[in-house]
N, CA, C and O atoms as a GROMACS GRO file, in nm:
protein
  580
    1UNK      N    1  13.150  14.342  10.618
    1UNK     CA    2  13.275  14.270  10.592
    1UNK      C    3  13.241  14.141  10.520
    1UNK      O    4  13.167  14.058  10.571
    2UNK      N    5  13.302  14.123  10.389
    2UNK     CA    6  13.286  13.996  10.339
    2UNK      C    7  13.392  13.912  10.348
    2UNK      O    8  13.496  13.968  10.315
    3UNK      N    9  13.407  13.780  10.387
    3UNK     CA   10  13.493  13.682  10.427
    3UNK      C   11  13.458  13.578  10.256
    3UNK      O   12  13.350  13.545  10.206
    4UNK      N   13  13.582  13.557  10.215
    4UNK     CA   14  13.547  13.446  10.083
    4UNK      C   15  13.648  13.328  10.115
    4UNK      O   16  13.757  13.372  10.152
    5UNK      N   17  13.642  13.233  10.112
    5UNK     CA   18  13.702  13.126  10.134
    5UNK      C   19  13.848  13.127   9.978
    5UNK      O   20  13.817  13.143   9.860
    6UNK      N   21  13.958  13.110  10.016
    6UNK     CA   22  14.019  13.095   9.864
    6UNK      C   23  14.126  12.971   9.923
    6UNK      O   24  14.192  12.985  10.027
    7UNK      N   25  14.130  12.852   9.838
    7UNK     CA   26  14.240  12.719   9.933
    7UNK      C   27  14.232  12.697  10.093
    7UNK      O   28  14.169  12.616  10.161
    8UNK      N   29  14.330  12.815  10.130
    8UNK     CA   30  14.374  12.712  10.239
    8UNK      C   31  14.345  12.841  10.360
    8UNK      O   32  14.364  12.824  10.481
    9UNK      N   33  14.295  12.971  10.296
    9UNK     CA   34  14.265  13.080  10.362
    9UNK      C   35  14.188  13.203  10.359
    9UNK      O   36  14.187  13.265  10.253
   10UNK      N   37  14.127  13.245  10.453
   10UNK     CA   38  14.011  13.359  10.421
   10UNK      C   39  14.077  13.449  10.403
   10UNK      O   40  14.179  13.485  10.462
   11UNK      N   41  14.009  13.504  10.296
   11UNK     CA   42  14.022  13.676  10.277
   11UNK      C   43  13.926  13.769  10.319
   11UNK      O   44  13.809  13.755  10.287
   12UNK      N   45  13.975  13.889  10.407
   12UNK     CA   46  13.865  13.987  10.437
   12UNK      C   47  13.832  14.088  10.380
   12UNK      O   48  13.933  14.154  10.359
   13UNK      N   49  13.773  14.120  10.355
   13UNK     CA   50  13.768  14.237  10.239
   13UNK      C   51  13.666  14.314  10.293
   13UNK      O   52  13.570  14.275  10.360
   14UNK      N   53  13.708  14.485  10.240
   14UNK     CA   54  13.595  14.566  10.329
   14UNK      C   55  13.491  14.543  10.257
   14UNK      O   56  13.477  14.487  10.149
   15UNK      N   57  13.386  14.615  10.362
   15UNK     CA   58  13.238  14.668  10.280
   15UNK      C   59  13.234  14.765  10.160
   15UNK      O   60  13.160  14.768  10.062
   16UNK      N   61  13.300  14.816  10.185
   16UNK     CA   62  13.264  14.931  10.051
   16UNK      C   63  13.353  14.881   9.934
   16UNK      O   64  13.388  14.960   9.846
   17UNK      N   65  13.397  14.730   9.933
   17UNK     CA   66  13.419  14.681   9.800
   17UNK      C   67  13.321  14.672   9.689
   17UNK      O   68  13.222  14.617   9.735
   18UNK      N   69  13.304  14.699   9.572
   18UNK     CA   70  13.156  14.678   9.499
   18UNK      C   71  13.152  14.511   9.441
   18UNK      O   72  13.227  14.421   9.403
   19UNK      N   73  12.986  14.549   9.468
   19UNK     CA   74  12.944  14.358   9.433
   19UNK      C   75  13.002  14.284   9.314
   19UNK      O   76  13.002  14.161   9.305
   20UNK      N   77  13.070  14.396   9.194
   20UNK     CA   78  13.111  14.279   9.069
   20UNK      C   79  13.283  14.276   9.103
   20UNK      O   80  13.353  14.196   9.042
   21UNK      N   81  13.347  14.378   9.212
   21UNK     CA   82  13.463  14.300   9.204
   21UNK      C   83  13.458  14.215   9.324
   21UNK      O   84  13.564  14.172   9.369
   22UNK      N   85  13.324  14.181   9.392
   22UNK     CA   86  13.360  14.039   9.493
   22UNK      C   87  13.338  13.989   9.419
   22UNK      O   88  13.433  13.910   9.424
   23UNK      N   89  13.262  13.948   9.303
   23UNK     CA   90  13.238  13.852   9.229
   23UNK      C   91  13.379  13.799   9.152
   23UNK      O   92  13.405  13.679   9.153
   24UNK      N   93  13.467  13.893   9.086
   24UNK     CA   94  13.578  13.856   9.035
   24UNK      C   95  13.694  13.830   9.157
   24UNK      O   96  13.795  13.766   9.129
   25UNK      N   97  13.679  13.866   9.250
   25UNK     CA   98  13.757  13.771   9.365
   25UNK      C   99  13.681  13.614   9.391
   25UNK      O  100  13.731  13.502   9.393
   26UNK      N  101  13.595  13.641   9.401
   26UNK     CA  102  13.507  13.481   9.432
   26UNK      C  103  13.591  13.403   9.322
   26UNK      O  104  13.671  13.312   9.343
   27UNK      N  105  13.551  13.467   9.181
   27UNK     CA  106  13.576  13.313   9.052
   27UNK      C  107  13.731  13.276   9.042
   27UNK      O  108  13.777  13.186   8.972
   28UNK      N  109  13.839  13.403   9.166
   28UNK     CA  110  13.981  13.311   9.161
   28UNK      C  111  13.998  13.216   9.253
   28UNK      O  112  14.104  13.156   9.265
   29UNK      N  113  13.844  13.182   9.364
   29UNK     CA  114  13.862  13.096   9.429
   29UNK      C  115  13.806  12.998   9.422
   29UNK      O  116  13.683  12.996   9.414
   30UNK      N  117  13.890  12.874   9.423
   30UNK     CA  118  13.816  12.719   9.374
   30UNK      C  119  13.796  12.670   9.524
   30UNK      O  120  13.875  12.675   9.618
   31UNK      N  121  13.633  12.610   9.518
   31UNK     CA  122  13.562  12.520   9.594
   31UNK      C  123  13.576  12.386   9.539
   31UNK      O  124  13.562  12.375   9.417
   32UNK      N  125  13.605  12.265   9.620
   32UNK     CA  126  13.618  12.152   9.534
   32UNK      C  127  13.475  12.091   9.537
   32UNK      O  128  13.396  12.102   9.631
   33UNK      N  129  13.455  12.033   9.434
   33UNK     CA  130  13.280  11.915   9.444
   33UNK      C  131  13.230  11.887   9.626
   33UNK      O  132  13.141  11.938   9.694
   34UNK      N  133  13.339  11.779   9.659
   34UNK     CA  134  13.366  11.745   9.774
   34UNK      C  135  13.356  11.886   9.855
   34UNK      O  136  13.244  11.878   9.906
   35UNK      N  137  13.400  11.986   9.886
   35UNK     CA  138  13.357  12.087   9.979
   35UNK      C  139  13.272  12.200   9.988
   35UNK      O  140  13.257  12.292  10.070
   36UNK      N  141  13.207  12.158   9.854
   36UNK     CA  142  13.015  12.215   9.797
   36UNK      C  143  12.926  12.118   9.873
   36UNK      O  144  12.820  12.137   9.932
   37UNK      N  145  13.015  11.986   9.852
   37UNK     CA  146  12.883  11.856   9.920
   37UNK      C  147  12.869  11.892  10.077
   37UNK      O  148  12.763  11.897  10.140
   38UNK      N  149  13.003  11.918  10.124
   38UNK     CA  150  13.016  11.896  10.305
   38UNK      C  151  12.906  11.995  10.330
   38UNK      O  152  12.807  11.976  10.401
   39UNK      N  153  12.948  12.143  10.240
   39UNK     CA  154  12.870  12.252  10.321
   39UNK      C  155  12.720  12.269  10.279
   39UNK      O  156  12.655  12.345  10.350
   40UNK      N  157  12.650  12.206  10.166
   40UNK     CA  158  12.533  12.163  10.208
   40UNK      C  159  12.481  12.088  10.276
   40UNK      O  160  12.369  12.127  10.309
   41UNK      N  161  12.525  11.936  10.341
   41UNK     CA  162  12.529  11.859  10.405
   41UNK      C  163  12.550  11.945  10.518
   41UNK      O  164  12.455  11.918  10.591
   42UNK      N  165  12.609  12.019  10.566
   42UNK     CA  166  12.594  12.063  10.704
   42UNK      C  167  12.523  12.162  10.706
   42UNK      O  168  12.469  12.180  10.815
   43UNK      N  169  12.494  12.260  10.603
   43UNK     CA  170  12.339  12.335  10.597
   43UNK      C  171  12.241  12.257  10.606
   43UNK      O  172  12.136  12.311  10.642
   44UNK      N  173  12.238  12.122  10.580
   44UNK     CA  174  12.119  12.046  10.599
   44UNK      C  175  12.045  11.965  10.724
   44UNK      O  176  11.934  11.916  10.747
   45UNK      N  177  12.200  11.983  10.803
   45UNK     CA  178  12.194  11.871  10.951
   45UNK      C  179  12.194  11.948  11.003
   45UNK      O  180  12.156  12.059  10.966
   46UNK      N  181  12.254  11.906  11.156
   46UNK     CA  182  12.283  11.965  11.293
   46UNK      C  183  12.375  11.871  11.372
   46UNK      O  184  12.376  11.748  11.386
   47UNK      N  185  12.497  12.030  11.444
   47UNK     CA  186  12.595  11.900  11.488
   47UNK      C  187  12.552  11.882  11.600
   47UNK      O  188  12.475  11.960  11.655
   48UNK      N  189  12.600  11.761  11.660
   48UNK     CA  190  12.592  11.695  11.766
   48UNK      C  191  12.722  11.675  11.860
   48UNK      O  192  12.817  11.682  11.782
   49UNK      N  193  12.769  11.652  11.992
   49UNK     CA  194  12.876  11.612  12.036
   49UNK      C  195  12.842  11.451  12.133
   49UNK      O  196  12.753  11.434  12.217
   50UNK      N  197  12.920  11.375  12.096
   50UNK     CA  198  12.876  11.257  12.152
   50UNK      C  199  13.045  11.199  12.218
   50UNK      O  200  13.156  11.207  12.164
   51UNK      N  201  13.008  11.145  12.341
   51UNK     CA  202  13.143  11.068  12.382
   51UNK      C  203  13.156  10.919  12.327
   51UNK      O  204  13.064  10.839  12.337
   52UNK      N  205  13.248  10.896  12.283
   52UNK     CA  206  13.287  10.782  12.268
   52UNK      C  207  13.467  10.706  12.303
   52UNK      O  208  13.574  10.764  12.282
   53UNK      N  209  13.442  10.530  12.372
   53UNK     CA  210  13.531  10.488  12.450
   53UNK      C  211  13.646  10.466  12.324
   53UNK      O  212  13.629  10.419  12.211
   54UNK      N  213  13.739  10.506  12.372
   54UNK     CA  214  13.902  10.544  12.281
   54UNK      C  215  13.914  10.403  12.176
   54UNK      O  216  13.954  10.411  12.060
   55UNK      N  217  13.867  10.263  12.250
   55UNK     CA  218  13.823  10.191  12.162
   55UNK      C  219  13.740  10.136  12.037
   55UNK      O  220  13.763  10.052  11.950
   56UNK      N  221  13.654  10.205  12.060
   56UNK     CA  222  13.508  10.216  11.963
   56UNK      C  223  13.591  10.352  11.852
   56UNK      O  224  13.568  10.352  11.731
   57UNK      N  225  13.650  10.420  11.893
   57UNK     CA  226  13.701  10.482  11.786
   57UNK      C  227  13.839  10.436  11.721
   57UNK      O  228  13.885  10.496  11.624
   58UNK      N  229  13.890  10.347  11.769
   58UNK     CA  230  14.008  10.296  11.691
   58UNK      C  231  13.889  10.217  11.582
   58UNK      O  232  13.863  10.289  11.486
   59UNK      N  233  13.848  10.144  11.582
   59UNK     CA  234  13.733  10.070  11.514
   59UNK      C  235  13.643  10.174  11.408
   59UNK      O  236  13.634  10.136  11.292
   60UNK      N  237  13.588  10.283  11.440
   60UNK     CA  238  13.590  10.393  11.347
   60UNK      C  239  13.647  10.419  11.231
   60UNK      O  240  13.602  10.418  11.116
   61UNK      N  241  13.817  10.456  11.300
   61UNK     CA  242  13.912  10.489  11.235
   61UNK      C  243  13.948  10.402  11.161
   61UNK      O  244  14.019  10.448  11.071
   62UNK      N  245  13.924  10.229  11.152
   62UNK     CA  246  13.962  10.172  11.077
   62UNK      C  247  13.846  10.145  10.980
   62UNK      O  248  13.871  10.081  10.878
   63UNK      N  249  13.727  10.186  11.001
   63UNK     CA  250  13.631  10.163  10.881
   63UNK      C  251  13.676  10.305  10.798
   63UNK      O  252  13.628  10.320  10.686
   64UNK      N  253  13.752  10.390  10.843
   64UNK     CA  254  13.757  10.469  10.718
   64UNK      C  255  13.868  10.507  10.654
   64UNK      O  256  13.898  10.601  10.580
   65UNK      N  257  13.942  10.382  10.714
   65UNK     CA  258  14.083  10.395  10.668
   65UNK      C  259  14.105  10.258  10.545
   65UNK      O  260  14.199  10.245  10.466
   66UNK      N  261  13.992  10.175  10.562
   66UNK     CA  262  13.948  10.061  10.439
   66UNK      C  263  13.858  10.112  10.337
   66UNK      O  264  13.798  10.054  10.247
   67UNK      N  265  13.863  10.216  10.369
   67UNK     CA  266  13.720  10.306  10.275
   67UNK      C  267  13.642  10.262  10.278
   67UNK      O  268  13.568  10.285  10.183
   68UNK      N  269  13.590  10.162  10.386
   68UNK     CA  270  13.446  10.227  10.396
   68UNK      C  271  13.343  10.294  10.389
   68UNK      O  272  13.229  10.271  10.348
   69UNK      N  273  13.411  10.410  10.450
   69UNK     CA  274  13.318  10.525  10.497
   69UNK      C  275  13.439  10.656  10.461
   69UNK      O  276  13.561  10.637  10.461
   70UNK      N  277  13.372  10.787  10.432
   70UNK     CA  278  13.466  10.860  10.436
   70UNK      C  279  13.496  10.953  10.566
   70UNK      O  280  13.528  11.071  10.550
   71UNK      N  281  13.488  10.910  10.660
   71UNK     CA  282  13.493  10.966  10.754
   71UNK      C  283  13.406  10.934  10.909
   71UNK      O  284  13.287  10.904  10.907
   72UNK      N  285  13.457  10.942  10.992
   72UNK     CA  286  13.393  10.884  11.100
   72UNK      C  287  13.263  10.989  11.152
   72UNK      O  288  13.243  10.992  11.274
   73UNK      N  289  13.207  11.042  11.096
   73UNK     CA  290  13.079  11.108  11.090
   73UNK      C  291  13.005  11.070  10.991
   73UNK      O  292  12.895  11.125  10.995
   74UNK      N  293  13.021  10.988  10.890
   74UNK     CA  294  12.979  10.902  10.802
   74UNK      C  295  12.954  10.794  10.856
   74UNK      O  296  12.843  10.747  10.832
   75UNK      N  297  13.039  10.720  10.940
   75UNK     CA  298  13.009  10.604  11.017
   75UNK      C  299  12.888  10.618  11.100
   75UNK      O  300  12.776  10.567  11.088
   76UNK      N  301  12.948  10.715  11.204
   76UNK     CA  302  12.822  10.747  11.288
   76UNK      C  303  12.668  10.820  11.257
   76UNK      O  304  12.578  10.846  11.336
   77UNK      N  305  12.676  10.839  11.128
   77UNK     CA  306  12.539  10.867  11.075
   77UNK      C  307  12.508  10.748  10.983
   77UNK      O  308  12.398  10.747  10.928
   78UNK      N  309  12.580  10.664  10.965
   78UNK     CA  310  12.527  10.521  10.929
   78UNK      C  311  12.495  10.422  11.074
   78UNK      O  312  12.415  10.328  11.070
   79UNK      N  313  12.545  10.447  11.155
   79UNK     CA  314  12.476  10.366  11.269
   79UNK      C  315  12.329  10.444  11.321
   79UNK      O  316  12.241  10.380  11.378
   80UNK      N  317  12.321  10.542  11.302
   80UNK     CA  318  12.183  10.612  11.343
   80UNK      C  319  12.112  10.620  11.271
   80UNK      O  320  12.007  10.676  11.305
   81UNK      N  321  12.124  10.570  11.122
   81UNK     CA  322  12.025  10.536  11.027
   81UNK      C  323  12.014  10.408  11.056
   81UNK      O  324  11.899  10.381  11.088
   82UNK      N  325  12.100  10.302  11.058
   82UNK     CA  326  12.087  10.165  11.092
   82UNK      C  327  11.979  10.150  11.230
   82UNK      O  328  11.887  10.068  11.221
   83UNK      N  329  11.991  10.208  11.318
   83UNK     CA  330  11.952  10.218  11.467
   83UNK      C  331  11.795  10.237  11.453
   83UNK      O  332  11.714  10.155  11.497
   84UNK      N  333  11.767  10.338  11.395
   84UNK     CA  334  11.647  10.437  11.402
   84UNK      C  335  11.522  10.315  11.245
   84UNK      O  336  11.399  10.305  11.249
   85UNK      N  337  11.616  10.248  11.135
   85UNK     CA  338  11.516  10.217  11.086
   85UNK      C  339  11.494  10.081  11.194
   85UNK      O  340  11.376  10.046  11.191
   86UNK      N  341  11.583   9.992  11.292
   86UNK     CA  342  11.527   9.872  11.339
   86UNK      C  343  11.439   9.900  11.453
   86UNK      O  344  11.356   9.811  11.476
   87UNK      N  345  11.437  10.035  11.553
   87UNK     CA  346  11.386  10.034  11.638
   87UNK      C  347  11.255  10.136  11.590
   87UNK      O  348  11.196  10.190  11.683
   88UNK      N  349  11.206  10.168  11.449
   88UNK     CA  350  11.101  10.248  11.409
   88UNK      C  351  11.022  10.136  11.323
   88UNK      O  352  11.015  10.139  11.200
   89UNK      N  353  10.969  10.046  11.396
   89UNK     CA  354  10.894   9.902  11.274
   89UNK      C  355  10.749   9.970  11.342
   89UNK      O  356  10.749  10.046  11.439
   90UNK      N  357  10.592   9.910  11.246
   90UNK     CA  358  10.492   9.913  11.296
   90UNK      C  359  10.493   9.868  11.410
   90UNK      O  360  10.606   9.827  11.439
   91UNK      N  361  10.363   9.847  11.552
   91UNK     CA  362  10.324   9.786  11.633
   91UNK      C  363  10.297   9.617  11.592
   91UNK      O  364  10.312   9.515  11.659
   92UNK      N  365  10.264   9.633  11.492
   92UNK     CA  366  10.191   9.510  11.440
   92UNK      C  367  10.303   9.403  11.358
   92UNK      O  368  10.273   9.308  11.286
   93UNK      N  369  10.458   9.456  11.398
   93UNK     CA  370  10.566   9.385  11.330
   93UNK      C  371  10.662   9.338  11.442
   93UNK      O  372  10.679   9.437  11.513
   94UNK      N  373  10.723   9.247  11.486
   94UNK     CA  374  10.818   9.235  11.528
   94UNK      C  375  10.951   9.220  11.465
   94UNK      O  376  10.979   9.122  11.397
   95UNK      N  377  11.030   9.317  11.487
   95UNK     CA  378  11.182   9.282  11.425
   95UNK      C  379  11.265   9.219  11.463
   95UNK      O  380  11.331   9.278  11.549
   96UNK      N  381  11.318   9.064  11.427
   96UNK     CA  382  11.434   9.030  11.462
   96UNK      C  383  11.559   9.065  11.374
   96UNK      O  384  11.557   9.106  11.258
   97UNK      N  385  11.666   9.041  11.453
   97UNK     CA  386  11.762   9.054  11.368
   97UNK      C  387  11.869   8.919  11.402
   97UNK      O  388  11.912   8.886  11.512
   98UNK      N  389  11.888   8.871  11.302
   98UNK     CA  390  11.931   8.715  11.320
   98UNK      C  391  12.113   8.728  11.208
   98UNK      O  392  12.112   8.747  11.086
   99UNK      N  393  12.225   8.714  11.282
   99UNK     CA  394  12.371   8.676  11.237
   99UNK      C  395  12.347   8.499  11.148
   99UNK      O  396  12.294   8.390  11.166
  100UNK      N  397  12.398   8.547  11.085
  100UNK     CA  398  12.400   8.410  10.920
  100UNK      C  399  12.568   8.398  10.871
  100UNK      O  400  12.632   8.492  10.823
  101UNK      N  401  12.600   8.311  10.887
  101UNK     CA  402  12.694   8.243  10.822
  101UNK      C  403  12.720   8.289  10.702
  101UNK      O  404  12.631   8.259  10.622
  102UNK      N  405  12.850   8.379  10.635
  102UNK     CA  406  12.858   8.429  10.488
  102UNK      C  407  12.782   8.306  10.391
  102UNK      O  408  12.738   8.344  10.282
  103UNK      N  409  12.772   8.200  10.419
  103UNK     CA  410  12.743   8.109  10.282
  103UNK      C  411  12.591   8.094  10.294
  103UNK      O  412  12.530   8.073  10.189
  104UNK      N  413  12.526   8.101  10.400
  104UNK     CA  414  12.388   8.174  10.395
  104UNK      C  415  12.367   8.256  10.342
  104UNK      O  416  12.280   8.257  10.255
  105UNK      N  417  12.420   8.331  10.365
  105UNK     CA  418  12.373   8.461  10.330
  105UNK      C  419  12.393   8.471  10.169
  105UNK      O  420  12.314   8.554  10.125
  106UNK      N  421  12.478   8.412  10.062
  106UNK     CA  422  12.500   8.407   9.967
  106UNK      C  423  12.388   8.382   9.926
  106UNK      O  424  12.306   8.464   9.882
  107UNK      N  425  12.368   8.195   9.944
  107UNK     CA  426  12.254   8.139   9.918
  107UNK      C  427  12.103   8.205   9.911
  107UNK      O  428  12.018   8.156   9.837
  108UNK      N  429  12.071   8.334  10.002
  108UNK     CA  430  12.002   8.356  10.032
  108UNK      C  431  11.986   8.473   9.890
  108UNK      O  432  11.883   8.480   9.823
  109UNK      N  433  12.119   8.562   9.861
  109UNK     CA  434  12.086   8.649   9.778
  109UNK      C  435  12.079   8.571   9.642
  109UNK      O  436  12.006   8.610   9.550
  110UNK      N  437  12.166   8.449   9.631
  110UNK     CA  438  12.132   8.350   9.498
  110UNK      C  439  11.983   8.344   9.453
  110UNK      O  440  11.934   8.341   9.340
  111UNK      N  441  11.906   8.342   9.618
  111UNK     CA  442  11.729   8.281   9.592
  111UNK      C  443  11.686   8.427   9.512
  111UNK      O  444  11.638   8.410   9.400
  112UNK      N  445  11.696   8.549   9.553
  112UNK     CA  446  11.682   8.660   9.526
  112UNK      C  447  11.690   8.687   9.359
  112UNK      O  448  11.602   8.713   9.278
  113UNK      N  449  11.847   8.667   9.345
  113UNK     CA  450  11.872   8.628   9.200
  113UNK      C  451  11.795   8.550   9.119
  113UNK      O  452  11.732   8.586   9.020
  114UNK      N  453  11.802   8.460   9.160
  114UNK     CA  454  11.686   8.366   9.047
  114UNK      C  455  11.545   8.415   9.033
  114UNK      O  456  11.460   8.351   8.970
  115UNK      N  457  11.527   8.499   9.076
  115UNK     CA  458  11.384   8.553   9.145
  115UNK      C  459  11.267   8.450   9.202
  115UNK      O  460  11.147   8.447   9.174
  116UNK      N  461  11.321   8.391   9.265
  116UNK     CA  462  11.283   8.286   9.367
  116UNK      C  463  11.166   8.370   9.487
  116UNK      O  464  11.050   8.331   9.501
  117UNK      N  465  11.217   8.472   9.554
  117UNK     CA  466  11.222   8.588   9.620
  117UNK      C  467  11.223   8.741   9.558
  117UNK      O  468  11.286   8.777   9.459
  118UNK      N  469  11.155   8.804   9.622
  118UNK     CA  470  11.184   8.953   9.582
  118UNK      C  471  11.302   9.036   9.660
  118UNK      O  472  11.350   9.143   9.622
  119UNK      N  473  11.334   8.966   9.767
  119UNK     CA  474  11.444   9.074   9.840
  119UNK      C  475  11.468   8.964   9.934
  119UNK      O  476  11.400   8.862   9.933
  120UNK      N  477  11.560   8.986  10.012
  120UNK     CA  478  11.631   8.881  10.108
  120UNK      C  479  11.578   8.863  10.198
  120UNK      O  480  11.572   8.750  10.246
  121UNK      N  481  11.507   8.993  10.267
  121UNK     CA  482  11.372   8.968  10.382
  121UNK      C  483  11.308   8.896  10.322
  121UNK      O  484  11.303   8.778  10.358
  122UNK      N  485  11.236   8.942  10.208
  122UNK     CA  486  11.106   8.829  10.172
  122UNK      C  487  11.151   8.694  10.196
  122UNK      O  488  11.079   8.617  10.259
  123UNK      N  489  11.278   8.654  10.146
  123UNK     CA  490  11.346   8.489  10.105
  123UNK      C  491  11.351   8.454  10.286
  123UNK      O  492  11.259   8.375  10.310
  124UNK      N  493  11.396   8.474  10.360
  124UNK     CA  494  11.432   8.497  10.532
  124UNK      C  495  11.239   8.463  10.584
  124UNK      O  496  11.216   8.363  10.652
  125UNK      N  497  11.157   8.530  10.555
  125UNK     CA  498  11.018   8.550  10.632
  125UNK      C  499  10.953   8.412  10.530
  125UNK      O  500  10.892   8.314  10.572
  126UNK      N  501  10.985   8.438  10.405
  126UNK     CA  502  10.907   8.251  10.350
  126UNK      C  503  10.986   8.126  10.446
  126UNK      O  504  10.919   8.049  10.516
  127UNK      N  505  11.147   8.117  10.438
  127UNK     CA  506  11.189   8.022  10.508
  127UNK      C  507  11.156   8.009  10.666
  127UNK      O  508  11.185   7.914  10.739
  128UNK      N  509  11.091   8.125  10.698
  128UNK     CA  510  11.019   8.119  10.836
  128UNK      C  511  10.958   8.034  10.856
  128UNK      O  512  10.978   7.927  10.915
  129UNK      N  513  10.821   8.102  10.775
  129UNK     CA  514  10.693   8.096  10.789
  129UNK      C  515  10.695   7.900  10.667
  129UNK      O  516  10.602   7.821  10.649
  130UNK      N  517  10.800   7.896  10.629
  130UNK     CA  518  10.750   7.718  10.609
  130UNK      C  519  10.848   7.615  10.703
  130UNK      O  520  10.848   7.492  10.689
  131UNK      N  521  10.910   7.672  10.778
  131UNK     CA  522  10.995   7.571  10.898
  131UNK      C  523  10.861   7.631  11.008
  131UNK      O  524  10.852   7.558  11.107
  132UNK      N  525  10.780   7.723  11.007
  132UNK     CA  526  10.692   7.681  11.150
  132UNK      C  527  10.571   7.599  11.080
  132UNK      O  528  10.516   7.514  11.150
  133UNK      N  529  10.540   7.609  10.992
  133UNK     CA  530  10.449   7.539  10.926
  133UNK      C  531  10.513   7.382  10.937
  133UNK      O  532  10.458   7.309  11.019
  134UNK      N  533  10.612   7.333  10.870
  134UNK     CA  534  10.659   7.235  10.878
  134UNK      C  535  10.633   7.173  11.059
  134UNK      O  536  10.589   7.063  11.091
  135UNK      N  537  10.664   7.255  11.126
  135UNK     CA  538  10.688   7.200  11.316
  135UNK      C  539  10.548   7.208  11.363
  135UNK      O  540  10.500   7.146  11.458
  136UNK      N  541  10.492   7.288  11.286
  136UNK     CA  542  10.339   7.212  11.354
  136UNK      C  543  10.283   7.153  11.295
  136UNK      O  544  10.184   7.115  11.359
  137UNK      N  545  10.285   7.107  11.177
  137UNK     CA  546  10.195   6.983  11.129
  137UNK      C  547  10.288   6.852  11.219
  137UNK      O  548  10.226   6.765  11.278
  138UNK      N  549  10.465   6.853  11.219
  138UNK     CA  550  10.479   6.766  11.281
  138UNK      C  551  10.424   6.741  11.430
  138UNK      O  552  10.409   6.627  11.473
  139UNK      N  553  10.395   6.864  11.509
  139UNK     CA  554  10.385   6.838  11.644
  139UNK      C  555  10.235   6.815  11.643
  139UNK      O  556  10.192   6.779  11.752
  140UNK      N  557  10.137   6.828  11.541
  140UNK     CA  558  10.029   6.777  11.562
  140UNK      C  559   9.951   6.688  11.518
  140UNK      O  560   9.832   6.672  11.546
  141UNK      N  561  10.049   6.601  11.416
  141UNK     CA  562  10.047   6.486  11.387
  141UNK      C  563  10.092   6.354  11.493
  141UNK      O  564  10.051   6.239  11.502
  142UNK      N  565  10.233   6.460  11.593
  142UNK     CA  566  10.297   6.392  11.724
  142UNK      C  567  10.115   6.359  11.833
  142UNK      O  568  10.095   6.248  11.884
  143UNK      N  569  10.042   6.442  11.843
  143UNK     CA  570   9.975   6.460  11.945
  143UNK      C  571   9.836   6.308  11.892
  143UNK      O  572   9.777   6.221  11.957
  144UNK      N  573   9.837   6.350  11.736
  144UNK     CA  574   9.766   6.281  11.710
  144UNK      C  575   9.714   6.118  11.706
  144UNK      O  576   9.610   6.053  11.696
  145UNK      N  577   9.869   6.100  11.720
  145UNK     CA  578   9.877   5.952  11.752
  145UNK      C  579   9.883   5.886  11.849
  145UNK      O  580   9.889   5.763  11.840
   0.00000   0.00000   0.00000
């Protein structure tokens, strides 16, 4: 039994149809871009079922109702990419993650821009690493006197 998708409904068609007239049933049915992408995308994954509080999904629903995201399985596979790269760093790295003021954060991609910096981490880990530099020459100049 072959099942072909056509709009909004399957057609069944027997077996002993021959292979070039499924083929000329197939080409009266349109697949859109968008529902070639989903069904490789889900040949490619695996679903999952997860609970979530009726709140956390109003919040969902509104990232993909600003277009954000196209869909709240888009969301939630952007938080598990988000999730998985902060909690997958070397041993030999510690990750913080530090909230900045929008006009920081501007400033910060401005440094980037000018090529001051190569990327906004880099610009973030120099302004580190010269405010601790800065606090210990002061605190050991403090000791010194």
């Amino acid at each position: 039994m072959y099942i072909v998708y056509c709009q909004t409904k399957y057609q069944k068609l027997s077996d002993e149809i021959p292979r070039r007239s499924l083929k000329s049933i197939k080409k009266g049915c349109s697949v859109s871009a968008q529902e070639k992408k989903r069904r490789q995308d889900s040949a490619e994954t695996e679903r999952i079922t997860v609970r979530v509080p009726a709140e956390k999904l109003e919040k969902l629903d509104e990232m993909v109702k600003k277009g954000e995201f196209r869909s709240k399985s888009d969301v939630v596979r952007a938080a598990i990419e988000k999730f998985i790269d902060a909690e997958d760093v070397p041993s030999n790295i510690s990750k913080i993650t530090v909230e900045l003021p929008k006009g920081d954060s501007i400033r910060l991609e401005q440094l980037v821009d000018d090529g001051d910096s190569v990327s906004i981490d880099d610009a973030i880990r120099h302004a580190v690493r010269e405010y601790v530099r800065v606090r210990l020459e002061r605190a050991l100049g403090e000791q010194q006197e």
